[in-house]
C-alpha positions in Angstrom: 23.2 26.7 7.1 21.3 27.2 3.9 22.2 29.2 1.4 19.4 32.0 -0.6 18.0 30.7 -3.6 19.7 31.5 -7.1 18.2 31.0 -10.3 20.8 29.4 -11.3 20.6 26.6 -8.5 17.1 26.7 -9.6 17.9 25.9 -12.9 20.5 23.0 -12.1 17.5 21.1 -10.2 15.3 21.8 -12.9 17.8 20.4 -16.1 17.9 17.2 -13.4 14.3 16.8 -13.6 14.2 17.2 -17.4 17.2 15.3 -17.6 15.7 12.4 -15.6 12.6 12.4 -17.2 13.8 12.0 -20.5 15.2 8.8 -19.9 11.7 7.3 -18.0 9.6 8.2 -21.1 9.2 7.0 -24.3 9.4 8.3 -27.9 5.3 9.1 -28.3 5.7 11.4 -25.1 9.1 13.3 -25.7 7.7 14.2 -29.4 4.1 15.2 -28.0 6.4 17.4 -24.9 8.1 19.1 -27.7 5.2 19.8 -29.7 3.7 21.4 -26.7 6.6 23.6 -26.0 6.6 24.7 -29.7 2.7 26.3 -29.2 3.1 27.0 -25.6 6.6 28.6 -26.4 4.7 30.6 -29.2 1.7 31.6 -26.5 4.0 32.8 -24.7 5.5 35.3 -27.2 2.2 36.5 -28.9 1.0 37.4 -24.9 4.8 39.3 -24.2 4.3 40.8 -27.8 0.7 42.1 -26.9 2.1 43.6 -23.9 5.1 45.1 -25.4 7.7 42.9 -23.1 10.0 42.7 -25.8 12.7 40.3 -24.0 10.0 38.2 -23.1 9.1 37.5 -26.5 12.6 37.0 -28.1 13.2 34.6 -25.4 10.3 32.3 -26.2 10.7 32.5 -29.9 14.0 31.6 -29.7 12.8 28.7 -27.3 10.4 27.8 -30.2 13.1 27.9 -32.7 15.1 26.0 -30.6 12.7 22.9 -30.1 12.3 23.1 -33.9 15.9 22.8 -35.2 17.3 20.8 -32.1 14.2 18.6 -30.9 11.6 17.6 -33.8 14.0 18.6 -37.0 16.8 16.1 -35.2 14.5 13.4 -34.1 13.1 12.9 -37.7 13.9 10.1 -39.6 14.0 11.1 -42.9 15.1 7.8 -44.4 12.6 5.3 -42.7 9.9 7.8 -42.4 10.0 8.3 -45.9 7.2 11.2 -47.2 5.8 11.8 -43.8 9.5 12.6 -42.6 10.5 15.1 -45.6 6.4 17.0 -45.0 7.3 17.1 -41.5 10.8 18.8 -42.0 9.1 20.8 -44.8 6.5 22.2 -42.3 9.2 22.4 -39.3 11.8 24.4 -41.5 9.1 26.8 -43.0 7.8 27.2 -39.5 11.0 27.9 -38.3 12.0 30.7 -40.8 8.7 32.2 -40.2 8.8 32.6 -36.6 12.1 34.1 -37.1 10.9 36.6 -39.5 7.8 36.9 -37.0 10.5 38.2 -34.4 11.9 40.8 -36.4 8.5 41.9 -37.4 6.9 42.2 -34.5 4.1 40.0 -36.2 1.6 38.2 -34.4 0.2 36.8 -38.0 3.1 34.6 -38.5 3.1 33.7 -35.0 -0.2 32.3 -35.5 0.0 31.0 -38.4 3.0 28.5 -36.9 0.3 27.5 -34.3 -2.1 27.2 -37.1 0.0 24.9 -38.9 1.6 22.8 -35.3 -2.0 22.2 -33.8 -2.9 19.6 -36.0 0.4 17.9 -35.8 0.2 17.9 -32.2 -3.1 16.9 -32.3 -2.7 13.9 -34.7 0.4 12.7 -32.7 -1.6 12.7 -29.3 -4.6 10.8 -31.6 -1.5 7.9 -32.7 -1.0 7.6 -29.1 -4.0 7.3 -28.2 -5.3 4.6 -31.6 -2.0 2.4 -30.2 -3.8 2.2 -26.9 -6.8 1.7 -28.0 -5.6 -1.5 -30.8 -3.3 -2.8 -28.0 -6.1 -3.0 -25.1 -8.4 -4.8 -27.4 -5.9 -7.2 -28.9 -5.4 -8.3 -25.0 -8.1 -10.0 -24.5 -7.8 -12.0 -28.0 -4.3 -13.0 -26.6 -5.3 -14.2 -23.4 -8.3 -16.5 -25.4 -5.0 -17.9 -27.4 
């Protein structure tokens, strides 16, 4: 009647439910999601590589790598975004190499110093979100006056 749970079925529900996701939010939240899973993939792998669970922490640092080149290196728009754009991708490619390096080192230094330098991106993107709100709530009432 039912048949045992697989991580694979597991995994088929769970690329629906990104999958669905994705196309219910909007550009703010997808960029602020893959900043998070940059530092919480990076967590991840400075607890594994603290504990000596070595698979553990190639897996996340590859999932780290992985939102870098093929999530927030691809979304930038380096043409309209101008300086901001090209810093970004600076930051994002040197991050990138370093976490790599931090793999084959077994170094939690470099795996901190990626957070050091994401944090305040993260941080500033969830501010921008959060000054749009802000402008658009108070420019409601000056509409409805109008």
């Amino acid at each position: 009647m039912f048949s045992a749970f697989t991580p694979r079925a597991a995994s088929a529900y769970q690329r629906i439910n990104v999958e669905t996701s994705m196309h219910t939010i909007d550009q703010y939240q997808l960029v602020n999601l893959l900043l998070d899973g940059v530092l919480n993939a990076i967590a991840t792998a400075r607890g594994a590589l603290a504990r000596g669970d070595v698979l553990t922490k190639c897996n996340s640092i590859t999932k780290a790598v992985r939102i870098l080149e093929e999530g927030l290196m691809t979304a930038l728009d380096r043409e309209a975004g101008g300086e901001l754009a090209q810093n970004l991708g600076a930051i994002y490619d040197y991050s990138l190499r370093r976490l790599v390096l931090a793999n084959a080192r077994n170094d939690d230094a470099m795996m901190q110093e990626v957070m050091r330098l994401i944090e305040p991106i993260a941080q500033g993107w969830k501010d921008m979100k959060k000054n749009n709100e802000m402008a658009s709530e108070a420019a409601e009432p000056a509409l409805a006056e109008a």
